[in-house]
N, C-alpha and C positions, 0 to 999 in steps of 0.2 A: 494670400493667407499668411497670417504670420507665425514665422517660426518657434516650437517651441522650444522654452528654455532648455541647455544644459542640464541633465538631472546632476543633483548633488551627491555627492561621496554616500551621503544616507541611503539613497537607492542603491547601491551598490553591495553595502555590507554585508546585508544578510547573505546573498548569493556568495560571495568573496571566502566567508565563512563555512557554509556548507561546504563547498569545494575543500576545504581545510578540514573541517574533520572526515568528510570519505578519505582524501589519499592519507591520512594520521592512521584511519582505521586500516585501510589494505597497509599500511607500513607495519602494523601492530602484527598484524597477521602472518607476513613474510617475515617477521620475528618468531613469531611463535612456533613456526615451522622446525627450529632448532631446539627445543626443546624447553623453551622458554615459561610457556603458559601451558595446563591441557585446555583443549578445544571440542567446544558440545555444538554441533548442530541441529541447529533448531528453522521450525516454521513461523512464519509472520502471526497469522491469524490466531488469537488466542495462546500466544505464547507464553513462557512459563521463566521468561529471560531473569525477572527477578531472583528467581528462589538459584537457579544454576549460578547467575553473575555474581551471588553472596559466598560461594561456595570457591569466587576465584577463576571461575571458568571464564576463558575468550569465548567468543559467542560467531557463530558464522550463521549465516540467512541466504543458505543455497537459490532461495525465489531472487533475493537480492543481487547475488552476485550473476546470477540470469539476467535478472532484467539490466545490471552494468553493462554486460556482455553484448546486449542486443543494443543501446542506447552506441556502443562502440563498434556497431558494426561487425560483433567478433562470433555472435551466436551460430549461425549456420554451418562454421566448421564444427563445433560440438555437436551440432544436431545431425550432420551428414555422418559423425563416427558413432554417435547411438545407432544411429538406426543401421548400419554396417552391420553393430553385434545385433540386431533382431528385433529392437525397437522399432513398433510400428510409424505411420504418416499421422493416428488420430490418437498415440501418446503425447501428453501435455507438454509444450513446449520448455517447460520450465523445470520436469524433469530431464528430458533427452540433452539439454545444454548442459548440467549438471553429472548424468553420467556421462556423457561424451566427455567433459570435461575432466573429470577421474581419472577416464581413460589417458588422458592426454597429460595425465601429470599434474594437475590443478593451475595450470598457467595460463592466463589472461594477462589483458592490455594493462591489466592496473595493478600487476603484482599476482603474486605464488598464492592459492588457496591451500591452507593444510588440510591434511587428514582426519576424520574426525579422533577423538578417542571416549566421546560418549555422542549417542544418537538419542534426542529427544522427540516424539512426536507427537507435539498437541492436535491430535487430528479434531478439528472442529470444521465439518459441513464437506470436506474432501476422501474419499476412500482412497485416490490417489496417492495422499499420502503417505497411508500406510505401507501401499506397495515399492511406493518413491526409498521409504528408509528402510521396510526389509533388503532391498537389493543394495543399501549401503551399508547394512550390518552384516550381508553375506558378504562382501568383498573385502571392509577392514576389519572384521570379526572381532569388532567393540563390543561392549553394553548397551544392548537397544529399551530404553524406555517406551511405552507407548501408552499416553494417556488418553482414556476414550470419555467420549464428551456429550451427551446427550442433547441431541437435534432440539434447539427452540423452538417451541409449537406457540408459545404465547408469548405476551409481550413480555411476563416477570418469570424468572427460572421460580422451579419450586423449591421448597426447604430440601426433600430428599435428592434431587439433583445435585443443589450442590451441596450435601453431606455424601457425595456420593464420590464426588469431583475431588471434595478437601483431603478424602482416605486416602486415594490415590494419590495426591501431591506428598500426603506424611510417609508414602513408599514410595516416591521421588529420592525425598530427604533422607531417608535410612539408605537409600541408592546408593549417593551422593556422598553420604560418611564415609562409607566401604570404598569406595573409589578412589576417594581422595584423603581418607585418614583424619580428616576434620570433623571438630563436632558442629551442628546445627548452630549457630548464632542468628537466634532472632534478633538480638538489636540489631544485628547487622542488616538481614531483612528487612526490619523497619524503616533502615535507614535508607534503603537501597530503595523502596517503596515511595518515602516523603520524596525523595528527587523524579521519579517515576511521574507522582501526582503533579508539583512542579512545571513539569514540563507537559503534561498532559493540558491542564487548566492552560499553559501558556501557547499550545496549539489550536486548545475553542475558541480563544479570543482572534486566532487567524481567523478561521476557516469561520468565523460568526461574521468576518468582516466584510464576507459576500453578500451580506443583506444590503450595505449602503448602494446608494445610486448615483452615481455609477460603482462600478464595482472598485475597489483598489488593491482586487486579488482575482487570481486567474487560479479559480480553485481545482482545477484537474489537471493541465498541462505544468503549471509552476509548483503546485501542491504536492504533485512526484518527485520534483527534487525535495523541497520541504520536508515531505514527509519520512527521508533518513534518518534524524537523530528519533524520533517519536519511536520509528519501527528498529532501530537496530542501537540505537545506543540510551534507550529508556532506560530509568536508571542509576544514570550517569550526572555529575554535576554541569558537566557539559551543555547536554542536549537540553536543560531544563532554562541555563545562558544563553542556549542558543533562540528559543521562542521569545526570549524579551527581548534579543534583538531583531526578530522577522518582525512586533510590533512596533516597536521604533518604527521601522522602515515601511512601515504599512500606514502611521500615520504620519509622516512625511510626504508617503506619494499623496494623501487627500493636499496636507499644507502647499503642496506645489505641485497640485493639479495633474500628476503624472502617473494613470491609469494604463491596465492591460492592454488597450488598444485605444487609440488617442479619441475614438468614437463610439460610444455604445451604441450599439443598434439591437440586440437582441443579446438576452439573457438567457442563457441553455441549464439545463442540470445533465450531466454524463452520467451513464451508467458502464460499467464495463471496463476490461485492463485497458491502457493503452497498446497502439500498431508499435512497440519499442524502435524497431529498424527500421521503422517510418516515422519515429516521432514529430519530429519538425515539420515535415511536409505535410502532416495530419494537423498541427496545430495552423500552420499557414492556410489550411482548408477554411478554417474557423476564423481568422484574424482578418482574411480579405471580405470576410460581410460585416464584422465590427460585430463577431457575437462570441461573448465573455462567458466561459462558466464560470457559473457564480455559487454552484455546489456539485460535488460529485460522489459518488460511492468510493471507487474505487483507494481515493485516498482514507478511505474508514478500518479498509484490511486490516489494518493495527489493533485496531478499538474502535467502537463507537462512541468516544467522547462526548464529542457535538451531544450526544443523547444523553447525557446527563450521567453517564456510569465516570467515574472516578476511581483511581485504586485510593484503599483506606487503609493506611498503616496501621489503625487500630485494631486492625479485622484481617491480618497480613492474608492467611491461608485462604478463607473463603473470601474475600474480594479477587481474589487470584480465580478461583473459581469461576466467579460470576463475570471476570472479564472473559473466562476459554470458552462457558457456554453463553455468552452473549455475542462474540464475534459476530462479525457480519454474515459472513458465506456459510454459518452454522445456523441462521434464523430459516425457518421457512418461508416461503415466496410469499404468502399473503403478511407477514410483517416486513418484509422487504420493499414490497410496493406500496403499501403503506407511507411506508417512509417517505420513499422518491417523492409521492405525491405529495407530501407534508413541507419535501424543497421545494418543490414547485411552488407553493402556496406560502411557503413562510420567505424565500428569496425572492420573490416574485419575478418568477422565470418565465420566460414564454413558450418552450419546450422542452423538450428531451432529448436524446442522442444518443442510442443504443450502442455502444461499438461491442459487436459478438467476437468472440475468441475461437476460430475451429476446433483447438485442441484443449479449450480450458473447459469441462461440463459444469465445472461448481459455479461460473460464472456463467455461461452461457442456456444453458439447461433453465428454460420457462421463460427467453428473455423474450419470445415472441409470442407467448402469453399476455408479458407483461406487456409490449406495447400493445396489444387489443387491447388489454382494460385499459392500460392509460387513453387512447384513443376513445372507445366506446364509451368503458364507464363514467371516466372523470374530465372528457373533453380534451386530453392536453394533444397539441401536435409533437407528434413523435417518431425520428425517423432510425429506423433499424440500417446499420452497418455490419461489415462482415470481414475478418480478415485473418492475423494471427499475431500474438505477443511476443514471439521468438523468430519464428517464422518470415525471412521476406520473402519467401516464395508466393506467400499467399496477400500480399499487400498489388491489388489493383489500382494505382494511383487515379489514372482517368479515369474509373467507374466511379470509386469512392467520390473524387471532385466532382462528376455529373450528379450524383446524386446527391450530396451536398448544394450545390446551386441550385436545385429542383427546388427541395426543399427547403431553401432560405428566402428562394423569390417567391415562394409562396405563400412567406407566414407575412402578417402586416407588421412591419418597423415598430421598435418600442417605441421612438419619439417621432411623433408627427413630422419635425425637421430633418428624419434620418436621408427619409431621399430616396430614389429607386436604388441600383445594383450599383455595384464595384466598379 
């Protein structure tokens, strides 16, 4: 067989870059710590990072620096000192690293987390959350915002939903003067929105790229790192350079033929967080049959772009809206599965791959619903996993692999040529 070529510097960039704005970002951070910037933390899903980031605020994404924490091996000492002070075993992993972290001073492998000095909660589809930032507004006895988000029941929010959403964001922004002594600048909003948009549009042309065949992206395992600048630095002039350079690099690998796995063999859609302290060994699960995701949820947290929602500078406060009640984990199950099945069909995927969370309910809650219907109703093979996002206590490596080979040597090879097993 012959060897493939050398990839070129091209394949390289984008990752090269990523890496450079996370340790820019934790640098900025352990700056900030001195008094440099104030600091608002906030949630992924349906976040409100625009209207705070116009206002000057450093931005921290406690789920983020969670899931760094476990990606470095570093989670379980956090989780062992939560649950010390009383946090329970089926507390969400991504809160227990966060206050154990607290406790322990904000210190991690990548740099000092500061303190907050405003708490945001865009609570969209989590109750978690809300309990996640009362207990950080009892401990640094900040300003706790909490914006409440009315559950999607259908595919289009209504008119009074989000005139409901908008009020609330204009008592963000009277917050936010008081706080910080500035008045409201909408150009600046605006401004801070067109780069937002920007770099949104320039992530669907990734995440679109899982439709070619073969794939020239590995939309859930490489999609996580990816999906940094979209979820934590959206925005920013930055993150917006940084998607036109993940598309350089995405058509390069088709010009020299260097895909996720040197052989497609089956095309997956994920649903579910990633095993973080078992990342790798969870991705190697997938790479030794040659099966590519080629779309997943989980990298949607952010927004659901891919779906057509965009933020609209023209329309600052209520598209800010229509992104907190359209988040993902705030849709109801039958628009959720919907969806999946709509990957299914529009990437032309061969199955599913449930990875469940023990500790995560917004994520896991229906997921064995969902694969009955995907199963029953819509025919798709679909194999449920089970583990935890924070957690390596609960990563079973040889069950998980048994059951992964189960089912890989039982679906039929995308290409007639693929060949029996590994």
């Amino acid at each position: 067989m012959a060897e493939r070529p050398a990839p070129s510097p091209a394949l390289t960039q984008a990752r090269d870059r990523q890496r450079e704005l996370t340790d820019a970002y934790y640098q900025e951070l352990a700056r900030t710590d001195s008094g440099r910037k104030p600091v608002a933390y906030m949630l992924v899903g349906g976040n409100l990072a625009e209207i705070v980031r116009s206002f000057g605020y450093e931005l921290v994404f406690p789920e983020i620096v969670a899931l760094n924490c476990a990606i470095k091996h570093a989670s379980l000492p956090n989780i062992l000192n939560a649950e010390a002070q009383g946090y329970g075993l089926d507390v969400c992993g991504y809160v227990k690293n966060d206050l154990g972290l607290q406790e322990l001073g904000g210190l991690t492998p990548f740099g000092k987390i500061p303190p907050p000095d405003l708490l945001v909660c865009s609570f969209s589809g989590c109750y978690v959350y809300v309990k996640w930032w009362e207990a950080l507004a009892e401990r640094y006895g900040v300003p706790l915002f909490m914006l409440d988000v009315p559950y999607l029941r259908e595919p289009t929010p209504r008119k009074e939903e989000i005139a409901y959403v908008t009020a609330q964001l204009e008592e963000l922004i009277a917050l936010l003067e008081r706080t910080t002594g500035r008045s409201f600048d909408r150009a600046e909003l605006v401004r801070t929105l067109g780069a937002s948009r920007r770099a949104e549009e320039g992530w669907v042309d990734y995440l679109h790229a899982g439709r070619q065949r073969p794939s020239p992206i590995e939309a859930y395992f490489e999609a996580v790192f990816y999906m940094f600048p979209i979820n934590v630095l959206r925005g920013t002039p930055e993150a917006a350079e940084f998607y036109a350079l993940v598309n350089e690099e995405v058509a390069a690998r088709v010009r020299e033929g260097q895909y996720p796995v040197p052989e497609e063999k089956f095309r997956v859609v994920v649903e579910g967080v990633p095993p973080y302290p078992s990342y790798r060994t969870f991705w190697d699960f997938f790479r030794r049959w040659g099966a590519v995701s080629v779309a997943a949820t989980y990298p949607k947290v952010g927004g659901l772009f891919d779906q057509g929602f965009l933020h609209d500078p023209s329309r600052p406060l209520e598209s800010i809206a229509e992104y907190s009640v359209g988040a993902y984990v705030n849709e109801a199950w039958p628009l959720r599965r919907e969806l999946i099945a709509s990957y299914v069909r529009d990437y032309a995927a061969d199955a599913v791959v449930i990875h469940g969370i023990k500790s995560c309910r917004s994520f896991t809650a229906g997921q064995g619903d969902l694969r009955d219907w995907l199963l029953h109703e819509r025919g798709i093979p679909t194999l449920y996993l089970e583990s935890d996002h924070e957690d390596p206590r609960y990563f079973a490596p040889a069950q998980i692999k048994n059951r992964m080979d189960a089912f890989f040597e039982s679906l039929k090879p995308a290409s007639p040529a693929a060949g029996g097993t590994p």
